[in-house]
Biopython code that builds the backbone (N, CA, C, O; Angstrom):
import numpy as np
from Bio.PDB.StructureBuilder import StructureBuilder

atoms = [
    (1, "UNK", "N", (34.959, 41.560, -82.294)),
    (1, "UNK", "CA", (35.341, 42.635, -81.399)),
    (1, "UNK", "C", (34.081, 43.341, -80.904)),
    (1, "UNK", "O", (33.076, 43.520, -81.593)),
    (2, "UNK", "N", (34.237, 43.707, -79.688)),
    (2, "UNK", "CA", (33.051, 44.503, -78.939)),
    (2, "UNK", "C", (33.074, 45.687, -79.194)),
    (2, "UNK", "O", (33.976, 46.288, -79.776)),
    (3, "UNK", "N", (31.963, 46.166, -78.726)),
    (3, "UNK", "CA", (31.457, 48.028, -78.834)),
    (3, "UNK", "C", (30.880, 48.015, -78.055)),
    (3, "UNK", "O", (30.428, 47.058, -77.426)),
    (4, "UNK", "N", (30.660, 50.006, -77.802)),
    (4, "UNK", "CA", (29.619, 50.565, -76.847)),
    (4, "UNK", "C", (28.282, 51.019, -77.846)),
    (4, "UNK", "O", (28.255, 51.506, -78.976)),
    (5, "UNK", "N", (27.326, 50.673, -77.006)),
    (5, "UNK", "CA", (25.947, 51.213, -78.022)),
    (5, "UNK", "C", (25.301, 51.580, -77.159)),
    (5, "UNK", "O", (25.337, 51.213, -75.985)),
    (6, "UNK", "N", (24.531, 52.471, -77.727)),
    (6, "UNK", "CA", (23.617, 53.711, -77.275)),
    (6, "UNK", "C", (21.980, 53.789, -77.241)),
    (6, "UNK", "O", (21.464, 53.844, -78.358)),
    (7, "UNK", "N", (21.345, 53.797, -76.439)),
    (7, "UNK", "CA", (19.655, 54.039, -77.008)),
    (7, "UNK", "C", (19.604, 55.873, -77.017)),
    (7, "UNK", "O", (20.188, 56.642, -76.255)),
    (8, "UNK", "N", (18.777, 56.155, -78.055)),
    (8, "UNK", "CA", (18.660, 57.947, -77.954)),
    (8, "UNK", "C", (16.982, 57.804, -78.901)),
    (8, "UNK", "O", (16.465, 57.015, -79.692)),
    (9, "UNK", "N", (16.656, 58.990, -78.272)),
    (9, "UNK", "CA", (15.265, 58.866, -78.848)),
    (9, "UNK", "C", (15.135, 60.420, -79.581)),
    (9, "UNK", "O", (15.146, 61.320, -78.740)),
    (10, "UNK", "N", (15.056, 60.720, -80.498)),
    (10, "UNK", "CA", (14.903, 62.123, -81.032)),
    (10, "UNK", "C", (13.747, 62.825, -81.148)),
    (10, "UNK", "O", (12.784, 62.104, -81.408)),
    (11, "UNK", "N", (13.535, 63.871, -81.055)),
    (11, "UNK", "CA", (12.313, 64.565, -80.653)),
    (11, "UNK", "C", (11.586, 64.476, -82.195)),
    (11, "UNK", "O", (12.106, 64.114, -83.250)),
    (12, "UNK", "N", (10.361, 64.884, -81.968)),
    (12, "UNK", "CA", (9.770, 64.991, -82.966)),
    (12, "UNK", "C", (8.379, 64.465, -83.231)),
    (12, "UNK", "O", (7.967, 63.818, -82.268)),
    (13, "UNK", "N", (7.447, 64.549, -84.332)),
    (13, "UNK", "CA", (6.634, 63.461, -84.455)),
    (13, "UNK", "C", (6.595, 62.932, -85.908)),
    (13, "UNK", "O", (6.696, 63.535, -86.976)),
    (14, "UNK", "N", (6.404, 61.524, -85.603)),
    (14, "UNK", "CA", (6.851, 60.703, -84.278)),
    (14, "UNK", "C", (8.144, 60.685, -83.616)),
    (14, "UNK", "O", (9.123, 61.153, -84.198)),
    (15, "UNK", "N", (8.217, 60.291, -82.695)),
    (15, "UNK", "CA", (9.936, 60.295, -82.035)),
    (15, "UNK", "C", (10.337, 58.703, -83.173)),
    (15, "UNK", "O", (9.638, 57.906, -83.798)),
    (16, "UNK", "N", (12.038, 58.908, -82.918)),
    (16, "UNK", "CA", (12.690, 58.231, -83.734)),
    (16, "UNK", "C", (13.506, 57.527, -82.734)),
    (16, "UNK", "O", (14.683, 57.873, -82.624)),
    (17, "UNK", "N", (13.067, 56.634, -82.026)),
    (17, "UNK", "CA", (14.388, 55.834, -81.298)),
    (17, "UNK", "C", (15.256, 54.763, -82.053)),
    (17, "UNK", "O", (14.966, 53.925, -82.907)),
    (18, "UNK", "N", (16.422, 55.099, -81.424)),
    (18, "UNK", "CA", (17.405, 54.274, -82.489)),
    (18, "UNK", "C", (18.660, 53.689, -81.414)),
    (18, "UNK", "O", (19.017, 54.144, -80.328)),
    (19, "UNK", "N", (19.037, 52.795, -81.993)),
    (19, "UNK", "CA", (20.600, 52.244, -81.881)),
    (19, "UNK", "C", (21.453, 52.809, -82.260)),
    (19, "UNK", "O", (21.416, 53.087, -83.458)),
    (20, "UNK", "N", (22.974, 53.391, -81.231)),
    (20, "UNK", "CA", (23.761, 53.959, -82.373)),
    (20, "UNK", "C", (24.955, 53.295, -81.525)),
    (20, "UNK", "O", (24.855, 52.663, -80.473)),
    (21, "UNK", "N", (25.746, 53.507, -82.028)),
    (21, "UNK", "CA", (27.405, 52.998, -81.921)),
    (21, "UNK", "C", (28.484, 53.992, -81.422)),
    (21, "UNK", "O", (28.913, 54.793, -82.253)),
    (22, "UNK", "N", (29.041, 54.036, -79.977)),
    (22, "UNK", "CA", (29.990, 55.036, -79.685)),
    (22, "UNK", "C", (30.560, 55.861, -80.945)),
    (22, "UNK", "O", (31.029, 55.425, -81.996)),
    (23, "UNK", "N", (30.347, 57.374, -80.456)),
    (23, "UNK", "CA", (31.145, 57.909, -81.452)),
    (23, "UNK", "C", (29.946, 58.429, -82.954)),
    (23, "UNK", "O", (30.319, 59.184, -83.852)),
    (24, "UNK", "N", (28.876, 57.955, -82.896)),
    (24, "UNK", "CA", (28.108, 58.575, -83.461)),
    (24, "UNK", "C", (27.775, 59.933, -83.670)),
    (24, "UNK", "O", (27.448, 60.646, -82.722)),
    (25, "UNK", "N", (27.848, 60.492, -85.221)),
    (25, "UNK", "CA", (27.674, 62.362, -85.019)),
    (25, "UNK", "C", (26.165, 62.209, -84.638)),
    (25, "UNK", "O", (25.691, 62.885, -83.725)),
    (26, "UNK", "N", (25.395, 61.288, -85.367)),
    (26, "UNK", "CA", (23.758, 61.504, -85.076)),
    (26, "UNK", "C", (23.174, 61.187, -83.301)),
    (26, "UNK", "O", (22.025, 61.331, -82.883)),
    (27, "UNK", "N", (24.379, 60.736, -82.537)),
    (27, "UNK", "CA", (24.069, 60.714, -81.370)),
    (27, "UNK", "C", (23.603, 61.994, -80.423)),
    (27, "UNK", "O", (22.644, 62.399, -79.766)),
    (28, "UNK", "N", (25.188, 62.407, -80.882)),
    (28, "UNK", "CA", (25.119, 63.561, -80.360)),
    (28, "UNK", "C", (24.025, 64.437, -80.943)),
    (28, "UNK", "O", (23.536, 65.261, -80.170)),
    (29, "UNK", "N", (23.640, 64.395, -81.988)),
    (29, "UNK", "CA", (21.867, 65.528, -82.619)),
    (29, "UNK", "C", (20.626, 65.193, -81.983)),
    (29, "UNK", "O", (19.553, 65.790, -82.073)),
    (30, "UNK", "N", (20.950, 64.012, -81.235)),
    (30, "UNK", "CA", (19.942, 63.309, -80.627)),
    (30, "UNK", "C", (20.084, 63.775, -79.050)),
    (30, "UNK", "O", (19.298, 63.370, -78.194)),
    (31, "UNK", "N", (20.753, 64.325, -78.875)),
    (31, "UNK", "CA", (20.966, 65.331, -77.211)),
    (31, "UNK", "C", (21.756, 63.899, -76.464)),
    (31, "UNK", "O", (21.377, 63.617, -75.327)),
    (32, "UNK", "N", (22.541, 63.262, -76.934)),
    (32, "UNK", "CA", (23.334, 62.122, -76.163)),
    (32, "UNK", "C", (22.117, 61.018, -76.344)),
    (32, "UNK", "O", (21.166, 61.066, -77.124)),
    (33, "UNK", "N", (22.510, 59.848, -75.212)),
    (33, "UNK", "CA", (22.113, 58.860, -75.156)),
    (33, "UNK", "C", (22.012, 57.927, -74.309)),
    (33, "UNK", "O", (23.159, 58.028, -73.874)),
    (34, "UNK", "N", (21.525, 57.010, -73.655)),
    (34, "UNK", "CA", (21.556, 55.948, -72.916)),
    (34, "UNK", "C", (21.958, 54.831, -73.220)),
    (34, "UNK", "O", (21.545, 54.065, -74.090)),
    (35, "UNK", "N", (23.196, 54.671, -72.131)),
    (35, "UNK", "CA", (24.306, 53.150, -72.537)),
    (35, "UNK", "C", (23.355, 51.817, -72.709)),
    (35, "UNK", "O", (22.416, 51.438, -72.009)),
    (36, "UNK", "N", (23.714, 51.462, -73.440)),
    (36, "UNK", "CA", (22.828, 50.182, -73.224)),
    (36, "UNK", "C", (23.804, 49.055, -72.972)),
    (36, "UNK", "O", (23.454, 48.125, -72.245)),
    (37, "UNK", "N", (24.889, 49.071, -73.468)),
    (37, "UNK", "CA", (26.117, 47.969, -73.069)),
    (37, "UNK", "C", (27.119, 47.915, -74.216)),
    (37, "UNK", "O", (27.265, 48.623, -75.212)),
    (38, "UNK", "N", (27.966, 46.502, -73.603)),
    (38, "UNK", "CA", (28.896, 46.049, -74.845)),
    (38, "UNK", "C", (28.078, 45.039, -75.852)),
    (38, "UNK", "O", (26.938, 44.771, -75.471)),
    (39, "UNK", "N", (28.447, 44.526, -76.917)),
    (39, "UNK", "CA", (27.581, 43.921, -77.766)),
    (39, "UNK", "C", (28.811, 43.730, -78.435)),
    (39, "UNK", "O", (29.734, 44.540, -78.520)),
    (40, "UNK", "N", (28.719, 42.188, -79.067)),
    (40, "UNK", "CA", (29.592, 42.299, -80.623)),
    (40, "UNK", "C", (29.668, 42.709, -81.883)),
    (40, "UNK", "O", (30.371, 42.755, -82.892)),
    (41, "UNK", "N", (28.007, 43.165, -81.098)),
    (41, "UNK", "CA", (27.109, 43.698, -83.173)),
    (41, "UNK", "C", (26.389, 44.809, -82.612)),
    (41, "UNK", "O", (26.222, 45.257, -81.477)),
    (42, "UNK", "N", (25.945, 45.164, -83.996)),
    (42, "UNK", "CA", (24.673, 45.928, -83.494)),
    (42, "UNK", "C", (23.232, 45.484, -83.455)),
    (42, "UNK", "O", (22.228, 45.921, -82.893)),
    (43, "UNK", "N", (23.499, 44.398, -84.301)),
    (43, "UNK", "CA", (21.896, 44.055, -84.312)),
    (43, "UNK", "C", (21.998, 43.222, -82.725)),
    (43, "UNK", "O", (21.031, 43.370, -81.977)),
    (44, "UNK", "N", (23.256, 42.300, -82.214)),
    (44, "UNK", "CA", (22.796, 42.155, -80.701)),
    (44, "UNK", "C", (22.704, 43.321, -80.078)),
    (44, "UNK", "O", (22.510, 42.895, -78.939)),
    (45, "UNK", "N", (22.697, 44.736, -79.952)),
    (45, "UNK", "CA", (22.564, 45.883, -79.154)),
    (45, "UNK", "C", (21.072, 46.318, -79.507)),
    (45, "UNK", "O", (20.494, 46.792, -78.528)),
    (46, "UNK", "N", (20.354, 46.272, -80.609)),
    (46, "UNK", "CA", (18.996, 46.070, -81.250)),
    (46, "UNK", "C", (18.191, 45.181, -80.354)),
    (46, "UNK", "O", (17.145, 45.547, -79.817)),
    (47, "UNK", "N", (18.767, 43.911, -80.209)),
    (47, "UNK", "CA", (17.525, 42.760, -79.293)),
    (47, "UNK", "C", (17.590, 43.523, -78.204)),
    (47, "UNK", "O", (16.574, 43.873, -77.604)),
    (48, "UNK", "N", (18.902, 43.887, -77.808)),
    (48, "UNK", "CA", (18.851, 44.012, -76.093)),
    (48, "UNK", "C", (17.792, 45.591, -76.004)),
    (48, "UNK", "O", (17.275, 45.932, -74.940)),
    (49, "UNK", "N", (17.656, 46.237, -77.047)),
    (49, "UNK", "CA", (17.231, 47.490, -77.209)),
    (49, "UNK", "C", (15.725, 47.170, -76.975)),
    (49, "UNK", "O", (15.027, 47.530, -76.027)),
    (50, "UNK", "N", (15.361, 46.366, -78.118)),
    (50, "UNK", "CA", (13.833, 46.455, -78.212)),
    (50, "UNK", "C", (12.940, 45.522, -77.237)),
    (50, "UNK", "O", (11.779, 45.169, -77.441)),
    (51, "UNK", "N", (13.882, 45.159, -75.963)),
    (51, "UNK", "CA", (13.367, 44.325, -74.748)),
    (51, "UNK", "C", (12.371, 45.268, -73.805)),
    (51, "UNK", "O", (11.504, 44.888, -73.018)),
    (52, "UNK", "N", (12.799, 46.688, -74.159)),
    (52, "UNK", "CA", (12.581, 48.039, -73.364)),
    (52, "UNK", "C", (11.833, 48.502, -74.358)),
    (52, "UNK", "O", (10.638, 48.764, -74.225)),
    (53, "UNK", "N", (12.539, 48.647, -75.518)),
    (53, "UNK", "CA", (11.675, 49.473, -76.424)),
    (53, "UNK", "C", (11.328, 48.826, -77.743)),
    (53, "UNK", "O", (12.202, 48.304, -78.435)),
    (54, "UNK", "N", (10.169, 48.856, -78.064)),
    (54, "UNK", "CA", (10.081, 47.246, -79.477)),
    (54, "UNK", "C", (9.940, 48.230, -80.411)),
    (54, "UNK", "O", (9.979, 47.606, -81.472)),
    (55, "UNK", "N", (9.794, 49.432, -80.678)),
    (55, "UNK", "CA", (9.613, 50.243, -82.072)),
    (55, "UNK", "C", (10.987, 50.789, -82.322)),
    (55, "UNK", "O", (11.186, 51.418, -83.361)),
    (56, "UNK", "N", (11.989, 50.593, -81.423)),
    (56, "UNK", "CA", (13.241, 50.831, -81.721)),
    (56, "UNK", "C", (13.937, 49.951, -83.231)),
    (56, "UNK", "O", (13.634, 48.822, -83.618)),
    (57, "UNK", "N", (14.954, 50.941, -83.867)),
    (57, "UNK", "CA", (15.971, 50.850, -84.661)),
    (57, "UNK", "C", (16.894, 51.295, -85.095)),
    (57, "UNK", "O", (17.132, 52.470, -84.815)),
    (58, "UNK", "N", (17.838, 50.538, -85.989)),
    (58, "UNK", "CA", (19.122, 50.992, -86.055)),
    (58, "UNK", "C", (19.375, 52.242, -87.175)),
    (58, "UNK", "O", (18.942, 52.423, -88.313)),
    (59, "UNK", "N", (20.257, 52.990, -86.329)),
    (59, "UNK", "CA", (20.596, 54.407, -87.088)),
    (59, "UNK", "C", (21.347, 53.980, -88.100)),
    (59, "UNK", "O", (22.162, 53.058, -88.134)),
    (60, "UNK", "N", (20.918, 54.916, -89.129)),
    (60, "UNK", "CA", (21.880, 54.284, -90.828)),
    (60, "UNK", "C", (23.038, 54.597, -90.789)),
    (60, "UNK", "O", (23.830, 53.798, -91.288)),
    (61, "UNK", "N", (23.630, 56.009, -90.121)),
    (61, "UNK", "CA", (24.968, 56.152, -90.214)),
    (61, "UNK", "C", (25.782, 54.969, -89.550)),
    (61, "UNK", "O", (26.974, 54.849, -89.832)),
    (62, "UNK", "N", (25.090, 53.979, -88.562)),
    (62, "UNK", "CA", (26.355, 52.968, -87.694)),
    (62, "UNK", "C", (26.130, 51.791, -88.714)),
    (62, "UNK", "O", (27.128, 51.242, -89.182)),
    (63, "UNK", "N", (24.598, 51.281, -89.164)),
    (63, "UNK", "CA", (24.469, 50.254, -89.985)),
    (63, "UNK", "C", (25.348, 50.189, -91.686)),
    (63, "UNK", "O", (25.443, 49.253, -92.481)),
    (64, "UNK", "N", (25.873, 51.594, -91.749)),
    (64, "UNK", "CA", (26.642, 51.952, -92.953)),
    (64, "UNK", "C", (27.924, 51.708, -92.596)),
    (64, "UNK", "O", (28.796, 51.252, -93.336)),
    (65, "UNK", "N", (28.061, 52.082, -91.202)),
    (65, "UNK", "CA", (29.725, 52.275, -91.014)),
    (65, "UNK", "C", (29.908, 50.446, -90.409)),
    (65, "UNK", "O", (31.059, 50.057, -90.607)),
    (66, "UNK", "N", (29.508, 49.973, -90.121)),
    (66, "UNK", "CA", (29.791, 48.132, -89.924)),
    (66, "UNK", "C", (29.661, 47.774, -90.740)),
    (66, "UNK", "O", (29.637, 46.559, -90.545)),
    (67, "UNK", "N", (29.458, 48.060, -92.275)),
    (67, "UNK", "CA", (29.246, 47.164, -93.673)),
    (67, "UNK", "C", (30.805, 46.876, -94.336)),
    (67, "UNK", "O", (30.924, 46.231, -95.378)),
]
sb = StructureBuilder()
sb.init_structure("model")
sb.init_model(0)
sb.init_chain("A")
sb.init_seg("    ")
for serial, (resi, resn, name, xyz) in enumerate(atoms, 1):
    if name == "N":
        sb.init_residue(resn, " ", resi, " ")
    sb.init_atom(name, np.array(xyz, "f"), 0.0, 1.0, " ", f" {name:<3s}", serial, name[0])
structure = sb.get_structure()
């Protein structure tokens, strides 16, 4: 089954860009996000992520909630 996933980059230093999964609370702490598409996974929403951004990764709350 498909999903919507998100790129969001959080302020800070260093910034924290991540993958997250519609519906994420840490999205929203992250001031929203940029669609990145449908995906069946997250780690395919990860490749398509780090094509743009290569220090990108996946947020623990979505990698917890797909286990």
């Amino acid at each position: 089954m498909s999903g919507k996933y998100y790129y969001a980059a959080r302020r800070g230093r260093p910034a924290i860009e991540e993958v997250h999964c519609a519906g994420c609370g840490e999205l929203a702490e992250a001031g929203g996000g940029r669609f990145l598409g449908t995906f069946y996974s997250l780690r395919h929403a990860l490749q398509s992520a780090r094509l743009r951004h290569p220090d990108c990764v996946i947020c623990l709350r979505c990698a917890s909630l797909q286990r």
